[in-house]
C-alpha positions in Angstrom: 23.2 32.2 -11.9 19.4 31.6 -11.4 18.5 30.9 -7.7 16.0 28.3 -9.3 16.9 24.4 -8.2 14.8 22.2 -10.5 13.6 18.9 -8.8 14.0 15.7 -10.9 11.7 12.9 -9.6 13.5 9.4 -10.8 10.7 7.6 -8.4 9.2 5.7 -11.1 12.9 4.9 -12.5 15.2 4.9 -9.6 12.8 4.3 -6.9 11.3 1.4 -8.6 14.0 -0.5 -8.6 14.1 -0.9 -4.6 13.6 -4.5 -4.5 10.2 -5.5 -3.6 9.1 -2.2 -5.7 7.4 -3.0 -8.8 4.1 -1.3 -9.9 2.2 -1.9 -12.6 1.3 0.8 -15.1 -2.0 2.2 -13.6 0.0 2.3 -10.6 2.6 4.6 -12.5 0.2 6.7 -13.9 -1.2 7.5 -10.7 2.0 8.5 -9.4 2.7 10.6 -12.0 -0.4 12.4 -11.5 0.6 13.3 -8.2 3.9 13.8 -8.9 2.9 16.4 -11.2 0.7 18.2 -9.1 3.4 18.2 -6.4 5.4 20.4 -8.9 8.3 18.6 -9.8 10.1 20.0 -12.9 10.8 16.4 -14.6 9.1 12.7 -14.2 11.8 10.4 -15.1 9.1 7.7 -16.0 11.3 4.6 -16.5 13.7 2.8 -18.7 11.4 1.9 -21.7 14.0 -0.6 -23.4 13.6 -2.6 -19.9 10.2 -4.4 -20.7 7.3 -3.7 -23.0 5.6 -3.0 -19.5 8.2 0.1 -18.4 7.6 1.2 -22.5 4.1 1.6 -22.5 3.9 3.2 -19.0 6.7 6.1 -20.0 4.5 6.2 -23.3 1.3 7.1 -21.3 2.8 9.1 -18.9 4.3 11.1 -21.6 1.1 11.6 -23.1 -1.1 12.3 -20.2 1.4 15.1 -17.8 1.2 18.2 -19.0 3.4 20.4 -17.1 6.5 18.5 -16.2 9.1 17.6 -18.5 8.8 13.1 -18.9 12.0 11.7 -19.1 13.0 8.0 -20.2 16.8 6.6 -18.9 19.1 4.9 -22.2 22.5 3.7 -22.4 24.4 5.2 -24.8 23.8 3.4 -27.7 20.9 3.7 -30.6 18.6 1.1 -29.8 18.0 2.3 -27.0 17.4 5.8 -27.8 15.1 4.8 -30.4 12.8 2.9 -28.6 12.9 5.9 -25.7 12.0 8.3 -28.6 9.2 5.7 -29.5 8.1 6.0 -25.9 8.8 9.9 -25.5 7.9 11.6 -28.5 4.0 12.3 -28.0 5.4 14.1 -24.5 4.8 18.0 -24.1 8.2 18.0 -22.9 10.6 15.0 -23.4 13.6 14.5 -22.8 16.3 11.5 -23.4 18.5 10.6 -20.5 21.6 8.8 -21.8 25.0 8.6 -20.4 28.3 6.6 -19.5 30.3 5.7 -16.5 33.4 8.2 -16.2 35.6 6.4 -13.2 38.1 4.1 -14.2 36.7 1.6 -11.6 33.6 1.7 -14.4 35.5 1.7 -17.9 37.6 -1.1 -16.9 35.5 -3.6 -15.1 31.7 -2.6 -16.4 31.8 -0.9 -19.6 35.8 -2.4 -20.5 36.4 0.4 -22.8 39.4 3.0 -22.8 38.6 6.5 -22.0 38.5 7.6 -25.1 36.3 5.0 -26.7 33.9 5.6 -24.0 33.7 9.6 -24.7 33.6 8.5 -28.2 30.2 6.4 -27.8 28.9 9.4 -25.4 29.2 12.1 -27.6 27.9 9.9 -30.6 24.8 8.6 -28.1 24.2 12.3 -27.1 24.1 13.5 -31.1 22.2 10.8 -32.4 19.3 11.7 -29.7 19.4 15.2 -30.9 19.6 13.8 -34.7 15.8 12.2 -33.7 14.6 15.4 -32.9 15.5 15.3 -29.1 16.1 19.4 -27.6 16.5 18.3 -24.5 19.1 15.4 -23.3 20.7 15.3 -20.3 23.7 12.9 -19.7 25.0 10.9 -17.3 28.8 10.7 -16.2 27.9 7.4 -13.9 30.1 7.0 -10.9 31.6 10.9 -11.4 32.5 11.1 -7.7 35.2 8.8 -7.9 36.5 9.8 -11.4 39.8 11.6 -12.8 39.0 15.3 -12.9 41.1 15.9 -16.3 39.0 13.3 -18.1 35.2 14.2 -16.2 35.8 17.7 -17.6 36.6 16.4 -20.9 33.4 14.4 -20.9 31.0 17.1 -19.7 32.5 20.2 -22.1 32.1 17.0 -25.7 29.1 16.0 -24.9 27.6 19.8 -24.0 28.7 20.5 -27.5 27.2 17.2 -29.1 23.9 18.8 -27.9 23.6 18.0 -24.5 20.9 20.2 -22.0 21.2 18.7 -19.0 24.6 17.0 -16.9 24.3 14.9 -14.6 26.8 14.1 -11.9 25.9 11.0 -9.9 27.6 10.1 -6.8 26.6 6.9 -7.7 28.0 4.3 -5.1 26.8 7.1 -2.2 30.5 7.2 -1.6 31.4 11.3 -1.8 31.4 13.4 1.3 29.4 16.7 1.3 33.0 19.1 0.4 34.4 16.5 -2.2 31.0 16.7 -3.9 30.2 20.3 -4.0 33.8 20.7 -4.6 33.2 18.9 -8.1 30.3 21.3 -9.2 31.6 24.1 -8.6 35.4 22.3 -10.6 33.1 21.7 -13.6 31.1 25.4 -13.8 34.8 26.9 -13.1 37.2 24.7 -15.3 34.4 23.6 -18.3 34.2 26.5 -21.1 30.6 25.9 -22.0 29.3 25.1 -18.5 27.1 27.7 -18.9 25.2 26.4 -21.8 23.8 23.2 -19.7 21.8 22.7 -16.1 24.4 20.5 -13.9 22.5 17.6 -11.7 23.0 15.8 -8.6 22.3 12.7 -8.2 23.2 11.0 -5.0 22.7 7.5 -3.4 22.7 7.2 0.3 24.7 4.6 1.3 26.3 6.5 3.9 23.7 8.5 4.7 25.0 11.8 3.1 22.6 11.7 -0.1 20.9 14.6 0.8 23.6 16.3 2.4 25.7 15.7 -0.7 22.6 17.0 -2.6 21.9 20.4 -0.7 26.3 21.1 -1.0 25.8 20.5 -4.6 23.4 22.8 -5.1 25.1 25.5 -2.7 28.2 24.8 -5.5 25.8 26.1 -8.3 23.8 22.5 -9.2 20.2 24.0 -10.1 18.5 20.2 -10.7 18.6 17.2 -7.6 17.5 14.2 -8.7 15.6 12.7 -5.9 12.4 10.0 -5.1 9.9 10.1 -2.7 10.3 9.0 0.8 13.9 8.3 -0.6 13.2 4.4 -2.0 15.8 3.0 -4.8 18.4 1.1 -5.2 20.8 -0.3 -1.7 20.3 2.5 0.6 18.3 4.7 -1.4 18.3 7.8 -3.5 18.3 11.7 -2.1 14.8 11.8 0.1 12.7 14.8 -2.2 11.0 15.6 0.8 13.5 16.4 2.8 16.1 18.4 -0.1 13.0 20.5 -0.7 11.8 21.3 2.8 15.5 21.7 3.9 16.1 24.4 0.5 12.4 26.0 2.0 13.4 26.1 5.6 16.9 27.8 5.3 16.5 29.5 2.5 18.4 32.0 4.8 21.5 29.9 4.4 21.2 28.6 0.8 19.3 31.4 -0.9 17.1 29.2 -3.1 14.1 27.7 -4.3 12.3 25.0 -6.4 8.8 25.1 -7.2 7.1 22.2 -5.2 4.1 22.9 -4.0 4.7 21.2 0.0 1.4 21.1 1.0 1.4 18.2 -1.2 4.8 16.0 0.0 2.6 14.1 3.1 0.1 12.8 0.3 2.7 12.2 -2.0 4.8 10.2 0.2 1.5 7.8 1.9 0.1 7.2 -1.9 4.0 6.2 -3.1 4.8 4.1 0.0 0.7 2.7 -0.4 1.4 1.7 -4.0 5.2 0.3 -3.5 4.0 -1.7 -0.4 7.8 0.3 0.9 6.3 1.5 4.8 7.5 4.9 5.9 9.8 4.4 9.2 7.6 6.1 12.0 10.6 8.8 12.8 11.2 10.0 8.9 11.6 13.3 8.7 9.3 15.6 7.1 6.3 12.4 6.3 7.1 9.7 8.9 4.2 9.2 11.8 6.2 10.7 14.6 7.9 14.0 12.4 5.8 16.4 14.2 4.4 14.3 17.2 5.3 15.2 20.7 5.6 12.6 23.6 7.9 14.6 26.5 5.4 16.0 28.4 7.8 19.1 28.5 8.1 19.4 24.8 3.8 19.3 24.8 4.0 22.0 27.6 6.3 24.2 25.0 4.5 23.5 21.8 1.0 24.5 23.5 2.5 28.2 24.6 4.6 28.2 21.4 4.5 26.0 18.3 8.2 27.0 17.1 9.6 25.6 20.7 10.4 22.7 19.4 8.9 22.8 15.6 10.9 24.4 12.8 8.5 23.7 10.3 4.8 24.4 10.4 3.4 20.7 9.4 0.8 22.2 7.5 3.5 23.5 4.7 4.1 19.4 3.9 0.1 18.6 4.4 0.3 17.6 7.8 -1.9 18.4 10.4 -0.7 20.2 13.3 -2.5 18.5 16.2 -3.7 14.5 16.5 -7.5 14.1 17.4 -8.0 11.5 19.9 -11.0 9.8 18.6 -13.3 7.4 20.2 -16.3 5.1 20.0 -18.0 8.3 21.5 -17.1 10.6 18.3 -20.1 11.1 15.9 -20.3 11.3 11.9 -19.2 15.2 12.1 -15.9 14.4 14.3 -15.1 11.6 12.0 -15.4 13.4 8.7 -14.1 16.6 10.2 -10.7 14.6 10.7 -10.6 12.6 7.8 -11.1 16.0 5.7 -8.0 17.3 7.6 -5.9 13.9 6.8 -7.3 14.9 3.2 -9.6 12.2 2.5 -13.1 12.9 1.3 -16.0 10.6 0.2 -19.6 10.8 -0.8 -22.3 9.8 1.7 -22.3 5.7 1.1 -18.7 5.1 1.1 -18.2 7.8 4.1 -20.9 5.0 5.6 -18.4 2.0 5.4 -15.8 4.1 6.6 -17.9 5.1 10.1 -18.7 1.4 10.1 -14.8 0.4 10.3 -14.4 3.1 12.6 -16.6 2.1 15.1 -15.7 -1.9 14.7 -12.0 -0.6 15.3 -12.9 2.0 18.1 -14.7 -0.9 20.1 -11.6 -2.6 19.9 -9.3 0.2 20.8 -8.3 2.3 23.7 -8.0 5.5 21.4 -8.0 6.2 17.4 -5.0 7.9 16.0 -4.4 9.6 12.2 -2.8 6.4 11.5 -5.6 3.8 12.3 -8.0 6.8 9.8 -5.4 6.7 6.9 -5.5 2.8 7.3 -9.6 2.7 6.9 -9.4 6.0 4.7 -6.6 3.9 2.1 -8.6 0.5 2.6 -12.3 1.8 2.0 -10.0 3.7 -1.4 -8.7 0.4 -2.3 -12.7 -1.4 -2.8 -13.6 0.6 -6.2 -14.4 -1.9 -8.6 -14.0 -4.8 -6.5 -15.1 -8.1 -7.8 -15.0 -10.3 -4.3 -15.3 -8.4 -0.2 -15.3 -10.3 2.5 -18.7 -11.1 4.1 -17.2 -13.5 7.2 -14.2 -15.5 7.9 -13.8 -18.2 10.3 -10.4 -19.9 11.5 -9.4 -22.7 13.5 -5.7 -23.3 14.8 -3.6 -24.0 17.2 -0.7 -26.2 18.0 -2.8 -29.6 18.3 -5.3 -28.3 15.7 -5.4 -28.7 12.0 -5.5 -25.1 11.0 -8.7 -24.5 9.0 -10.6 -21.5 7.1 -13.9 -20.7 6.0 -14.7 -17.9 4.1 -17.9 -16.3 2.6 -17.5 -13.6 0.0 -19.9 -11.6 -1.7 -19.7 -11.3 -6.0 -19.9 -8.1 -7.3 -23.2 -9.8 -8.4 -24.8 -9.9 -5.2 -24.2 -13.6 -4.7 -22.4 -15.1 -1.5 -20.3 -17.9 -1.9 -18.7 -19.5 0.6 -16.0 -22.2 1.1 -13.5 -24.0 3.6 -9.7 -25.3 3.3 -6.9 -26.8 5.4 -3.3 -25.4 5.0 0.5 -25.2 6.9 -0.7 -22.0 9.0 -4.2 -20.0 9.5 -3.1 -17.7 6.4 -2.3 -20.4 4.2 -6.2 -22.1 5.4 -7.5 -18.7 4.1 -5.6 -18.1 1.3 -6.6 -21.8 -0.1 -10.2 -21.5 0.7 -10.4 -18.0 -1.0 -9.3 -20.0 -4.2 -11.5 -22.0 -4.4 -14.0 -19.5 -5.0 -12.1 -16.7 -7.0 -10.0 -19.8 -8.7 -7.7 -17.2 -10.4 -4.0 -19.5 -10.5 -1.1 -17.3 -8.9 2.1 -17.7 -6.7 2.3 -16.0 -3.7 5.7 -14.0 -3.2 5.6 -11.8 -0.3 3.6 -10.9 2.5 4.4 -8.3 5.2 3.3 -6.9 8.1 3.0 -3.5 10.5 1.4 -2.3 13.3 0.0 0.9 12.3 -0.1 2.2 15.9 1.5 0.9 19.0 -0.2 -1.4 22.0 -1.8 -4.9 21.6 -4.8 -3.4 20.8 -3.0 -1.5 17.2 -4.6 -2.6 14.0 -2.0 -4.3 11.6 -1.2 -3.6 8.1 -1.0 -6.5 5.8 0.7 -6.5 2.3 1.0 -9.2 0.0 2.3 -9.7 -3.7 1.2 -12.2 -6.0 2.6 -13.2 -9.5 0.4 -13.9 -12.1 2.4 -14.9 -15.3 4.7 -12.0 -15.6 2.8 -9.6 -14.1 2.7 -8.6 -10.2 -0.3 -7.6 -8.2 0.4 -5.9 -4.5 -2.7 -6.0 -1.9 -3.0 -4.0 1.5 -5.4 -4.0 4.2 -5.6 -3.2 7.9 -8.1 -4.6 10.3 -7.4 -4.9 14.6 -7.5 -8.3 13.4 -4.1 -9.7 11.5 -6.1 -12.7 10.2 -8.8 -10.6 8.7 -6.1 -8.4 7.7 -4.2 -11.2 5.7 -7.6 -11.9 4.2 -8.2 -8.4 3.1 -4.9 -8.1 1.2 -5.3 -11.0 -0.5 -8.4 -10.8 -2.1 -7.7 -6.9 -2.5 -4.5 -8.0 -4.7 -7.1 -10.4 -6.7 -9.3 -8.1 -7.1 -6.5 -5.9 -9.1 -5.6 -9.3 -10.9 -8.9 -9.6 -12.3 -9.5 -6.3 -13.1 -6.2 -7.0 -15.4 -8.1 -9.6 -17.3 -10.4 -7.9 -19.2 -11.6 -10.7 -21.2 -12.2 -12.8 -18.4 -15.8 -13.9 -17.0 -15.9 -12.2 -14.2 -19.5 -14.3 -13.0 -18.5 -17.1 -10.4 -19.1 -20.5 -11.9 -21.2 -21.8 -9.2 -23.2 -20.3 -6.0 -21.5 -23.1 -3.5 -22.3 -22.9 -0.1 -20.9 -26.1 0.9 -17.7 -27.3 1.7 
């Protein structure tokens, strides 16, 4: 058996369906860009049957990736196949991903379907996808970890004749323990005749905690694909963490004696560009990409990682594209320093937008004791986030307080050059802003969340702001960071209008008047 674990990324499927989650379709495509130069073997791109919006983004994913196969999820029956097909075809490498639940728990009170009708349908779904065309189709025995042995192997060896590549078997309530799961993978390569003629999949969801533990005692019981997201996001608890199946496969390769073919440097971009896009913030002690993975506070563990990195670091943080060591930066640190830093963190930029940047640096160094990596990738993510912006914020003035009617002025600046500038009352400071700021970009939308970090710690930390807004059917995220939480909110809203008329092609994008009044 190969030593060779292929990594299935369902971040786009799975992942997306964390709640709060949605990205539009440029925001897909950009994942799946990175996604594929991470190395992962497959890009399940979405459920294309879902919307016309999850269709055409697993249509142009599959046309633009090259390398890694682009999968679209089904359910087992033909309309749905077709219109994956629809979505898939154009794809280098596609592949259907149909399937059926195999517990009783799932045949009698989801699908309400004997045991035979339900392998029936399966091994009808699974031939009618290869009928299309289809090579490669892997199937899904939903809920396998709490289904009757006898009947899972029947299942897996029917549909691996009907045509079937790839078979997965989801612990899909996150309910297996690490030896019950394994123990099933290596039942089905032992007990099924023509195991050998298909890859068998984990796929595990965390709601106790064990996905990835569950994942790595799969793959130790002969399962060469995990199905995984980034930074572990999807549905309840989450899916299998990629980041951390991969690094732990690469760290004790001793124990496991395997491989996959990510490229790690990678995983730290990957995981701040999905959690950027998902507005989903990375808890600080995650291993392998949270803030504090490789930080060191003891002064005893700084003593032993100064004589000796591998003290107390079993991983070199440059393998995930981390840097090893935090540069305290002040408002004493020149151009040089600055760059230097944000080239280690990975972000480059030609000579006027590095400009901006130092500018927000030194606003946010007056205001803080010390600069960490965190308060650069929050001006390094935010000066990213201006391309093509129609409205920036030129000044912003608030008045509040418990006596007070709370009250905003703003002044923007039209991609035109011309400053416009208005005023509003509303329930809070935000909601002042937020009404003044349309009645200048007058685009009509609902506002439906809004959230806020601290990127750093201390009173001094600059706070991260995202907001959603729903125009129509469509949702548009916006993120900003400032010392300042009310210039913060500001800067996320107008960034997520920005993206909302940049999704209106047809509309005049001139402002209809040059007020400067209230």
């Amino acid at each position: 058996m190969s030593n060779r674990v292929h990594i299935f990324d369902t971040t786009l499927r799975d992942g997306e369906q964390s709640p709060g989650a949605a990205l539009n379709v440029e925001e897909k495509l950009e994942i799946a860009r990175q996604l594929e130069r991470l190395g992962v073997d497959v890009i399940e791109a979405g459920f294309p049957i879902s919307s016309p919006g999850d269709f055409d983004a697993v249509q142009r994913i599959a046309k633009q990736v090259q390398s890694a196969t682009v999968c679209g999820l089904t359910r087992a029956v033909r309309k749905d196949i077709d219109v994956a097909w629809d979505a898939l075809k154009s794809a280098k490498r596609p592949r259907i991903h149909t399937g059926l639940g195999v517990s009783d728990n799932h045949l009698k009170h989801k699908l309400r379907k004997s045991r035979d009708e339900a392998l029936e349908m399966g091994v009808s779904a699974v031939a009618y996808a290869k009928s299309l065309g289809c090579e490669d189709i892997e199937y899904f025995t939903e809920d396998a970890g709490r289904a009757d042995p006898d009947y899972l192997c029947r299942v897996v060896e029917a549909v691996i004749n009907a045509g079937a590549t790839v078979i997965n078997v989801p612990d899909t309530t996150g309910y297996a323990t690490p030896e019950e799961y394994g123990a099933i993978f290596k039942m089905l390569l032992t007990r099924v005749p023509n195991a050998d003629k298909a890859i068998f999949s984990a796929h595990c969801h965390d709601d106790l905690g064990l996905a990835v533990a569950n994942s790595l005692a799969a793959a130790k019981n002969g399962a060469r694909q995990i199905e995984c997201t980034i930074n572990g996001i999807g549905e309840r608890a989450g899916n299998t963490s990629l980041e951390e199946v991969v690094m732990a496969l690469k760290t004790r390769r001793d124990h496991y004696g395997l491989e996959t073919g990510i490229i790690t440097r990678e995983l730290f971009k990957t995981s701040r560009l999905v959690s950027n896009r998902t507005g989903i913030l990375v808890q600080p002690n995650k291993a392998i990409v949270g803030a504090n993975a490789f930080a060191h506070s003891s002064g005893i563990h700084q003593d032993g990682i100064l004589k000796e990195r591998t003290t107390y670091e079993i991983m070199d943080p440059a393998d995930v594209g981390i840097s090893e060591s935090k540069i305290i930066l002040s408002p004493r640190s020149g151009r040089a320093a600055l760059k230097h830093r944000l080239e280690v963190l990975g972000h480059t930029f030609e000579d006027p937008a590095f400009e901006k940047v130092y500018e927000r640096f030194l606003e946010v160094a007056d205001r803080k004791k010390t600069i960490y990596d965190e308060d650069l990738e929050a001006l390094a993510t935010d000066e990213a986030r201006l391309v093509n912006q129609t409205y920036e914020l030129v000044q912003l003035q608030v008045t509040c307080g418990d006596s007070a009617i709370p009250t905003a002025t703003v002044k923007l600046r039209h991609a035109n050059r011309a400053v416009l500038m208005d005023a509003d009352t509303g329930n809070g400071p935000v909601d002042a802003i937020y009404r003044a700021i349309n009645r200048i970009v007058k685009v009509p939308n609902e506002l439906i969340e809004i959230s806020l970090q601290s990127v750093t710690e201390g009173t001094d930390a600059q706070a991260a702001v995202t907001i959603r807004v729903r125009s129509g059917e469509e949702v548009f995220s916006g993120h900003a960071a400032h010392t300042d939480i009310i210039v913060a909110a500001a800067k996320a809203y107008l960034n997520a209008l920005n993206k909302q008329l940049l999704n209106q092609p047809g509309r005049v994008t001139q402002p209809a008047s040059e007020r400067v009044g209230v």
